[in-house]
Backbone as a chain_set.jsonl record, in Angstrom:
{"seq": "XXXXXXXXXXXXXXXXXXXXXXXXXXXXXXXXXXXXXXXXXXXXXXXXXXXXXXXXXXXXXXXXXXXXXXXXXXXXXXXXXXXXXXXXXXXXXXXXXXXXXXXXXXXXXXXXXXXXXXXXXXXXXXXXXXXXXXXXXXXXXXXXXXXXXXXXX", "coords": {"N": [[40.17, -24.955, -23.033], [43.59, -25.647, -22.985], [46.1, -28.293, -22.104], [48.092, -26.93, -20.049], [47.013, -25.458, -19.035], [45.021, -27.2, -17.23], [46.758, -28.742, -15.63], [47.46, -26.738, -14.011], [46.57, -25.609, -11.171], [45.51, -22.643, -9.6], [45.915, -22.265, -6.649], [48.573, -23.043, -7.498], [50.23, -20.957, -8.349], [52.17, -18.555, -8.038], [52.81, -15.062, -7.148], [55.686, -12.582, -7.341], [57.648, -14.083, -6.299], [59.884, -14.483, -3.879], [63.046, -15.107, -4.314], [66.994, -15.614, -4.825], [68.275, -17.396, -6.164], [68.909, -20.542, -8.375], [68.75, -23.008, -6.717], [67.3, -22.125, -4.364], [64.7, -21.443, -5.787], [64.266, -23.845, -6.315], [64.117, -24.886, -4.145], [61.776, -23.291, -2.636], [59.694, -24.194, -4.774], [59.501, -26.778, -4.071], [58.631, -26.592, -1.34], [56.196, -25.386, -2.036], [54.917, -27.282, -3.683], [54.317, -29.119, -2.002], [52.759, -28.943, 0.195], [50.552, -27.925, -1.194], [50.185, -30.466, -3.327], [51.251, -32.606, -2.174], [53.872, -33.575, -2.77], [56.957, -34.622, -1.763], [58.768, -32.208, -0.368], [61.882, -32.252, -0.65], [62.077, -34.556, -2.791], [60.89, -32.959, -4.699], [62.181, -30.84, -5.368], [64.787, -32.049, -5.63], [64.638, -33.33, -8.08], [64.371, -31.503, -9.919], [66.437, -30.333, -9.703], [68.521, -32.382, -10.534], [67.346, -32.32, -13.172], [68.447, -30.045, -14.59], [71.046, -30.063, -13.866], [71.687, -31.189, -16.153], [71.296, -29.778, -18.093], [70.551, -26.358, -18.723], [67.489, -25.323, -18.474], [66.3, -23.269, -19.579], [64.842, -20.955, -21.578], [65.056, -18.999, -22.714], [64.732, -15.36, -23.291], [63.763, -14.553, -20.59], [62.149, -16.349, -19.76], [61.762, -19.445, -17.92], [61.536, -23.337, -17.882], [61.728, -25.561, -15.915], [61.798, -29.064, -14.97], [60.677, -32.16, -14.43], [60.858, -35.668, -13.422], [58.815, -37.409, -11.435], [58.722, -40.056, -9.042], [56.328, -42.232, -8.635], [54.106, -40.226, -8.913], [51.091, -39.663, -9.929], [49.807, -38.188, -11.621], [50.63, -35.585, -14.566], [51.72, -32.326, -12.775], [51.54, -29.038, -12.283], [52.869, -25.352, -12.106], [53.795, -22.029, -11.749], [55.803, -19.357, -11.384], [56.035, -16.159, -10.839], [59.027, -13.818, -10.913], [60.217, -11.059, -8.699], [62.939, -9.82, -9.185], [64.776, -10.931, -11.526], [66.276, -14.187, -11.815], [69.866, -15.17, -12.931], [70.114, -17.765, -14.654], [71.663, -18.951, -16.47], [70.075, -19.307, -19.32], [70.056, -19.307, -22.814], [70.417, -17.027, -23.841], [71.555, -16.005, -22.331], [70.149, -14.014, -20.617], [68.782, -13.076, -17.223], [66.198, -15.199, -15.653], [62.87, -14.644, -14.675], [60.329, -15.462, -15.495], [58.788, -18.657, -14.123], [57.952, -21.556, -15.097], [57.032, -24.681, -13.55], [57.216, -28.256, -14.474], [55.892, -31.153, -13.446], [55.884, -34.755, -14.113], [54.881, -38.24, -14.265], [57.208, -40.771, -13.445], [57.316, -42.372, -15.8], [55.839, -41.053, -17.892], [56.201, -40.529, -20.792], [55.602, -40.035, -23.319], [53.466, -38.151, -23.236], [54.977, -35.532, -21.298], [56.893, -34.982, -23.358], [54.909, -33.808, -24.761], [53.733, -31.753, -23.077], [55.863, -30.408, -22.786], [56.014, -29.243, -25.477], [54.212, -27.581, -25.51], [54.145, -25.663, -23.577], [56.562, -24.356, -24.486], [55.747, -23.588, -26.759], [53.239, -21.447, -25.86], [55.445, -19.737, -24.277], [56.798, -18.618, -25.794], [55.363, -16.821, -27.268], [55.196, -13.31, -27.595], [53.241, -11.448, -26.791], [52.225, -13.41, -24.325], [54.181, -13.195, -22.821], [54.329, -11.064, -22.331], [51.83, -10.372, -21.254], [51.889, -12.145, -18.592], [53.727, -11.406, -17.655], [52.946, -8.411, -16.55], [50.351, -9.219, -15.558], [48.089, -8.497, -12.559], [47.374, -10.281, -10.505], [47.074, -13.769, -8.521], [44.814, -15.02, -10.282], [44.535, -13.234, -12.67], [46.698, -14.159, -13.599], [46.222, -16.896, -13.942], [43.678, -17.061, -15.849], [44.95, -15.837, -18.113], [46.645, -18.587, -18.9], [44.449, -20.007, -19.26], [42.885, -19.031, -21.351], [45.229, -19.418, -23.488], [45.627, -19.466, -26.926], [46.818, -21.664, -29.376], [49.128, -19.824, -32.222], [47.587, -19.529, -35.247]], "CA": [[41.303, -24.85, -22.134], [44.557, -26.477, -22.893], [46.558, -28.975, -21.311], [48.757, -26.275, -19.511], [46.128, -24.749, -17.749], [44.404, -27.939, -16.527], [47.45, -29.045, -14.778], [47.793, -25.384, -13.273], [45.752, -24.819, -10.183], [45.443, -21.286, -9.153], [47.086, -22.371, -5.866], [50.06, -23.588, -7.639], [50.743, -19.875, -9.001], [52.941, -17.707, -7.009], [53.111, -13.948, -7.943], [56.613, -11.854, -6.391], [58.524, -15.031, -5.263], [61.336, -13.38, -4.051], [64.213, -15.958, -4.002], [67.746, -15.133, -5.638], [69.05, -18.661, -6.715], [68.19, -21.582, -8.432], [68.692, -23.831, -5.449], [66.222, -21.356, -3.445], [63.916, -21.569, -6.659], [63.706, -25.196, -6.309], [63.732, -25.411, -2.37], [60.373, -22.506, -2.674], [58.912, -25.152, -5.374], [59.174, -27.903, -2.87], [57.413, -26.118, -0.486], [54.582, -24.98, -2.664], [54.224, -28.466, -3.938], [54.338, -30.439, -0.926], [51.859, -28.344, 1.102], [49.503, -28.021, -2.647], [49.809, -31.452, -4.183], [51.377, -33.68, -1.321], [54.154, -34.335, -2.921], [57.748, -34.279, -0.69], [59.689, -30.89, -0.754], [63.259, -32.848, -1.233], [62.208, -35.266, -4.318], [60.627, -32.269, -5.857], [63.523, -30.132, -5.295], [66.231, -32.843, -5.972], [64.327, -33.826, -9.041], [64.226, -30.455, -10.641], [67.876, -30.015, -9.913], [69.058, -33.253, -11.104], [67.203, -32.373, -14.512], [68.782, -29.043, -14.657], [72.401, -30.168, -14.161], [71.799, -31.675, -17.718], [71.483, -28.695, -18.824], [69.575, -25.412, -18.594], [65.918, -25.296, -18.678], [65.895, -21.626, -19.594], [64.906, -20.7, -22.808], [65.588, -17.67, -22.986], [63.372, -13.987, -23.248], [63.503, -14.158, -19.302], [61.677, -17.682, -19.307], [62.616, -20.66, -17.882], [60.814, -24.403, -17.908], [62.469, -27.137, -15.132], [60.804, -29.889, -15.001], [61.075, -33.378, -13.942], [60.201, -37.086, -13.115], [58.778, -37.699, -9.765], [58.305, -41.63, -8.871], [54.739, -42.85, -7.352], [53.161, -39.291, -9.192], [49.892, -40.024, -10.554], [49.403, -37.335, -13.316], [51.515, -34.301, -14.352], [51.574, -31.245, -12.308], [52.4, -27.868, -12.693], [53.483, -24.578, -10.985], [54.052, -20.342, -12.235], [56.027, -18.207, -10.703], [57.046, -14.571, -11.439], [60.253, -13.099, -9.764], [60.496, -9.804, -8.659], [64.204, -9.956, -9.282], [64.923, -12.277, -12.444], [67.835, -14.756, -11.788], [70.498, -16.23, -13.292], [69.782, -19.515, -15.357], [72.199, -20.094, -17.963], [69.71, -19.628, -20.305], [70.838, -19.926, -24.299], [70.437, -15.59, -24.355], [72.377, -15.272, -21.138], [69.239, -13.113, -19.514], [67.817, -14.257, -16.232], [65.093, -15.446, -15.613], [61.947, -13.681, -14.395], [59.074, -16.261, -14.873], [59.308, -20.225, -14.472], [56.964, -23.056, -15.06], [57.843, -26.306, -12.746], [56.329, -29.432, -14.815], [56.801, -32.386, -12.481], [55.565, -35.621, -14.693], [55.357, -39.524, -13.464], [58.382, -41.446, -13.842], [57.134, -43.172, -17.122], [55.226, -40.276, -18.95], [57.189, -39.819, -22.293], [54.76, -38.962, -24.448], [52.628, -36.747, -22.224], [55.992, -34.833, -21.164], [57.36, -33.875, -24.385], [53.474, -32.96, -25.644], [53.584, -30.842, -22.021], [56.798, -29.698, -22.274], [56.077, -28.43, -26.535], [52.736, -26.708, -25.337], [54.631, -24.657, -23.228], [57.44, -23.562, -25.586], [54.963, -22.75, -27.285], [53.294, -20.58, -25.002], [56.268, -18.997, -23.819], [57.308, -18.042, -27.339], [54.472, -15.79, -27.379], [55.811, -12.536, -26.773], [51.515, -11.231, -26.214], [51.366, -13.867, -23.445], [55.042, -13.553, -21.881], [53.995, -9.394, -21.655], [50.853, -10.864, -20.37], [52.386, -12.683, -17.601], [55.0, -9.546, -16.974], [52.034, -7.55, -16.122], [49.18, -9.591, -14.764], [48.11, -7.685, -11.364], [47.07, -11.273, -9.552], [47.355, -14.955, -9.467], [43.93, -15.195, -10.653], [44.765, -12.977, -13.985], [47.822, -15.087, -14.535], [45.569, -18.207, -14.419], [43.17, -16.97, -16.815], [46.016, -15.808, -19.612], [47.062, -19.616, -18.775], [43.227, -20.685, -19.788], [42.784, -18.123, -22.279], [45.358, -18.861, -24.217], [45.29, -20.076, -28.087], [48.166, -21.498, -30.523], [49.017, -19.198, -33.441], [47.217, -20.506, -36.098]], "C": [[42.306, -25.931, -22.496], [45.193, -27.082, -21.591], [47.343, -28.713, -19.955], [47.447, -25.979, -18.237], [45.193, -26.294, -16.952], [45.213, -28.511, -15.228], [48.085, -27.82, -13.405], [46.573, -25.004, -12.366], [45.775, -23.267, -9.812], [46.424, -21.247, -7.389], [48.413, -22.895, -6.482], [50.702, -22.429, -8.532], [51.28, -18.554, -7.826], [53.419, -16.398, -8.037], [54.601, -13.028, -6.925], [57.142, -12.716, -5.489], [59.566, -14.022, -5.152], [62.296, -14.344, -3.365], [65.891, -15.104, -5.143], [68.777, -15.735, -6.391], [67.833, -19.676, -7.127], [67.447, -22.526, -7.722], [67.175, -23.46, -4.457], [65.28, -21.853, -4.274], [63.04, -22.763, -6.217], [63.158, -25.656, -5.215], [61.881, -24.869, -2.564], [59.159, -23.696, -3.752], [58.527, -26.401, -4.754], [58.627, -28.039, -2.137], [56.152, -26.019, -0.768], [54.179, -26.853, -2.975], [53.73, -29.584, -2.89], [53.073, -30.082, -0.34], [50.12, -28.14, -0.174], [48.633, -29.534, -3.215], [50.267, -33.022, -3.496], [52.833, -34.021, -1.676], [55.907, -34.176, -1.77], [58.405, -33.842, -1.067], [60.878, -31.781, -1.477], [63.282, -33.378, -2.304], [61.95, -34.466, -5.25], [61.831, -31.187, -6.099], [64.477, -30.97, -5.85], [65.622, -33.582, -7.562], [64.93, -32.642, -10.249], [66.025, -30.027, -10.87], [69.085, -30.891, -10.699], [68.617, -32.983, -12.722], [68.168, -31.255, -14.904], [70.911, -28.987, -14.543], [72.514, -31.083, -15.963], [72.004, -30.776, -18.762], [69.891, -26.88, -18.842], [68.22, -25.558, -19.044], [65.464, -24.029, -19.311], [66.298, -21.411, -20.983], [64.899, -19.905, -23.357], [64.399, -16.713, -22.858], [62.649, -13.95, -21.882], [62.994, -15.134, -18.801], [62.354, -19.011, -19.085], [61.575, -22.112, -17.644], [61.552, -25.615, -16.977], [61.646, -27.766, -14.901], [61.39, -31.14, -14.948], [60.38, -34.593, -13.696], [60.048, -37.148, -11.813], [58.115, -39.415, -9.756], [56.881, -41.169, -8.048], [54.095, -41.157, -7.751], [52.443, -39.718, -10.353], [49.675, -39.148, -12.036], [50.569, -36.288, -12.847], [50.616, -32.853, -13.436], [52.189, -30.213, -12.5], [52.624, -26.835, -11.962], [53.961, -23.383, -11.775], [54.53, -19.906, -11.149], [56.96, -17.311, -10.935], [58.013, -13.902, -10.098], [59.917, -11.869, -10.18], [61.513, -9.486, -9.284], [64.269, -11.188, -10.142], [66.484, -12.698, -12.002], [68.276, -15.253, -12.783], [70.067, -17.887, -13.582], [70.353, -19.881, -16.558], [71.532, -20.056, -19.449], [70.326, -19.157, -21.953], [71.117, -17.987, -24.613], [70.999, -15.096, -23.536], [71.482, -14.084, -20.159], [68.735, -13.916, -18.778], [66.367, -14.039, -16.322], [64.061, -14.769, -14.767], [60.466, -14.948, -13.988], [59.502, -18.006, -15.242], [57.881, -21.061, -14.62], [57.506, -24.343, -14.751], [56.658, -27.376, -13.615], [57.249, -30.472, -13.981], [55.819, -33.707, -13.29], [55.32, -37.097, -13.846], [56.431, -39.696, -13.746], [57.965, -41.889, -15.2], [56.293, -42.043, -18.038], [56.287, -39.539, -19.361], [56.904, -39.128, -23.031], [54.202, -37.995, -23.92], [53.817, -35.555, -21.878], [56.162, -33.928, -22.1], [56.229, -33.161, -24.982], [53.563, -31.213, -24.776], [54.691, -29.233, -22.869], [56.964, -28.654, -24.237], [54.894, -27.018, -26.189], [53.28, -25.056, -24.441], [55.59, -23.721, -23.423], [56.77, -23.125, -26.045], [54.065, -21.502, -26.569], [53.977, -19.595, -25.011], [57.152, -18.349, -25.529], [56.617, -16.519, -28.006], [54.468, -14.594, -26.773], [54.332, -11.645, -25.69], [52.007, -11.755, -24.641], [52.661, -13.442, -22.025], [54.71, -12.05, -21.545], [53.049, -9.558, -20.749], [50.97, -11.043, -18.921], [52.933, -11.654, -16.224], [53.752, -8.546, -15.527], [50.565, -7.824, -15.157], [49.276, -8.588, -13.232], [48.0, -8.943, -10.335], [47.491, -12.777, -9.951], [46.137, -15.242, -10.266], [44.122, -14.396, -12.334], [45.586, -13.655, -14.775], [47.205, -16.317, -15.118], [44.382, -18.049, -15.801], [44.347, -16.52, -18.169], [46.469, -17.315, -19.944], [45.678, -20.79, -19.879], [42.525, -20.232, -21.102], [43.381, -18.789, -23.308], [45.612, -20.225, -25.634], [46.389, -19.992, -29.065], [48.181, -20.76, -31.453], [48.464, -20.312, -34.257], [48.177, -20.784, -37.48]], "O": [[41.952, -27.1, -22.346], [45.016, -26.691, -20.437], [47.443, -29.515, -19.026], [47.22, -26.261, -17.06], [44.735, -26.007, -15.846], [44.704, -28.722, -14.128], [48.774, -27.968, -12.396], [45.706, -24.216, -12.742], [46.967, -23.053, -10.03], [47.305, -20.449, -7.071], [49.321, -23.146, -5.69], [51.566, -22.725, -9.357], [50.627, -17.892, -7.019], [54.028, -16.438, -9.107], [54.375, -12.905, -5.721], [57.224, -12.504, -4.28], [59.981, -13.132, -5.895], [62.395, -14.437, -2.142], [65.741, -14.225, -5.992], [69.719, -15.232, -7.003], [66.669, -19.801, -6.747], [66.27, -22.875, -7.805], [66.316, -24.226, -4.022], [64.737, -22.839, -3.776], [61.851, -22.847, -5.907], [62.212, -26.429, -5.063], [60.938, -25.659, -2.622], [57.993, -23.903, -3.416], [57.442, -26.965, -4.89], [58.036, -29.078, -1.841], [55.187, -26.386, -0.097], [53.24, -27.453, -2.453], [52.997, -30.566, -3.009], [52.218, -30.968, -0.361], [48.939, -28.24, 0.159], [47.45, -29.795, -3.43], [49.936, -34.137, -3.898], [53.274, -34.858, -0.888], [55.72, -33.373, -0.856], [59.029, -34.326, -2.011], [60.85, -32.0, -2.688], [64.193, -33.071, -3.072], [62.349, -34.651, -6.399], [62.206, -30.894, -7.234], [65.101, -30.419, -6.758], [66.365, -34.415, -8.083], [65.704, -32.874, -11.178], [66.614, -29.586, -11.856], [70.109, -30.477, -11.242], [69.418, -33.371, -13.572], [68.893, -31.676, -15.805], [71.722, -28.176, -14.989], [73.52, -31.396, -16.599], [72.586, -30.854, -19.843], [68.671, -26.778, -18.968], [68.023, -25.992, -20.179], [64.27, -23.821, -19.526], [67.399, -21.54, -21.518], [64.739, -19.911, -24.578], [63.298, -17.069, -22.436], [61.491, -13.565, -21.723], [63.084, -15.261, -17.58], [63.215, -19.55, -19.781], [60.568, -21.741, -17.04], [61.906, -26.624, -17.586], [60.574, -27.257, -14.574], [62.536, -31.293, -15.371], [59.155, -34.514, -13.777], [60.988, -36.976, -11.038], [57.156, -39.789, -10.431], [56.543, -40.271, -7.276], [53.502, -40.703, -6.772], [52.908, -40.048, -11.444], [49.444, -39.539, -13.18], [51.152, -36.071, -11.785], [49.432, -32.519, -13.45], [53.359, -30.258, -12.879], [52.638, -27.195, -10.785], [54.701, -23.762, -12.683], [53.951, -19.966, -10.064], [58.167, -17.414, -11.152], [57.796, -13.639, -8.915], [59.523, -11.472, -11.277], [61.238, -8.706, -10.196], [63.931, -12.295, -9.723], [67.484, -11.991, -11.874], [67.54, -15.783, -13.615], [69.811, -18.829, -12.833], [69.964, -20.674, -17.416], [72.047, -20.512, -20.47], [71.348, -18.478, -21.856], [71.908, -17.641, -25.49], [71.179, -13.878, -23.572], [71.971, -13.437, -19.232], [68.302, -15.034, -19.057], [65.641, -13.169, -16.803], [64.652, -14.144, -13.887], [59.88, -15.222, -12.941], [60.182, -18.473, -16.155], [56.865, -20.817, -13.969], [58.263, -24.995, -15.471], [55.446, -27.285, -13.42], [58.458, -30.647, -13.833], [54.66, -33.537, -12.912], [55.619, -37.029, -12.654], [56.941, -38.79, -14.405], [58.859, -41.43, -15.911], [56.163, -42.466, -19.186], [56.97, -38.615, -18.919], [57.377, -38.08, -23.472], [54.553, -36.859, -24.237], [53.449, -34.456, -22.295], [55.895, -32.727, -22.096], [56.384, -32.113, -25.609], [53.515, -30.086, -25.27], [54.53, -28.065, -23.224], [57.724, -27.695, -24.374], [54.89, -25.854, -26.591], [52.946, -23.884, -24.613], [55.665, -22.621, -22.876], [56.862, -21.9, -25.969], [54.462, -20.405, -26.961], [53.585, -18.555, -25.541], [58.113, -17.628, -25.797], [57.024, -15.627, -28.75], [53.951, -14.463, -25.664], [54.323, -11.352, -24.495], [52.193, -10.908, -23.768], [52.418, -13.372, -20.821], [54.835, -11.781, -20.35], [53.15, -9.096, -19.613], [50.367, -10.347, -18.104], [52.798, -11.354, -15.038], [53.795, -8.254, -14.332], [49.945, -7.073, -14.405], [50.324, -8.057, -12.864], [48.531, -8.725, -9.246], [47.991, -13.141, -11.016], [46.49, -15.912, -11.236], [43.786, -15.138, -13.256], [45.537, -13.846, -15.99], [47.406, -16.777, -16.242], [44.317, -18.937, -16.651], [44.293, -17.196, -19.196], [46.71, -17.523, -21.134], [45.804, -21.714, -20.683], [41.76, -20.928, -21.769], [42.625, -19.015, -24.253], [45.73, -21.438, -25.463], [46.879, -18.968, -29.541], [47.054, -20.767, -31.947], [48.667, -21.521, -34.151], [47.868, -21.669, -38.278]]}, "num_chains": 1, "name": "protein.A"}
């Protein structure tokens, strides 16, 4: 099991969010995290948004990755969730987005971040896993494609 899936609880996977903005996106991530992992809706929300005015997180082929520094967080955490309705995100192919992955990091993990944040480009590159995703029937199938899955060699 890779690094992705260790930081991915099965509660922190939401199947048919149905929000229709970023803002919403982030508020619904705030919620899940706060009530999941403790941590407080607003910093995780105002984190994710502050990274994201830097510049899009969305890397196109319907996926998007926001992710952020949260002070006083102990290890990275993570977070899936597939829209019914893909939004708007800017991303580099101009299609919205559909499925996201929230990485929320400490304040000081550099290296761990960018390792995170390649593992899951990679991932999401994988058109297999992003059909995968598309289609899972539960959160429990999503989490296993998450634990399942293996870099091209």
């Amino acid at each position: 099991m890779g690094e992705i899936a260790r930081l991915l609880p099965a509660s922190n996977i939401v199947v048919d969010l149905d929000i229709a903005t970023k803002p919403q996106f982030f508020e619904a991530m705030g919620q899940l995290l706060e009530r999941n992992a403790g941590l407080a809706r607003g910093g995780v929300a105002a984190s994710l948004a502050a990274r994201e005015r830097l510049g899009s997180t969305g890397l196109g082929q319907g996926v998007a990755i926001p992710h952020g520094r949260i002070k006083g967080l102990a290890a990275a955490v993570g977070a899936f969730a597939r829209l019914p309705a893909p939004i708007p995100f800017d991303a580099p192919d101009g299609k919205p987005v559909g499925q996201l992955f929230v990485l929320l990091v400490p304040e000081q993990a550099t290296d761990q971040h960018l390792q995170l944040l390649s593992e899951l480009a990679q991932m999401f590159s994988d058109r297999a896993f992003r059909d995968g995703l598309a289609t899972a029937a539960d959160t429990a199938a999503i989490r296993a494609l998450f634990e399942n899955w293996e870099p091209a060699a």
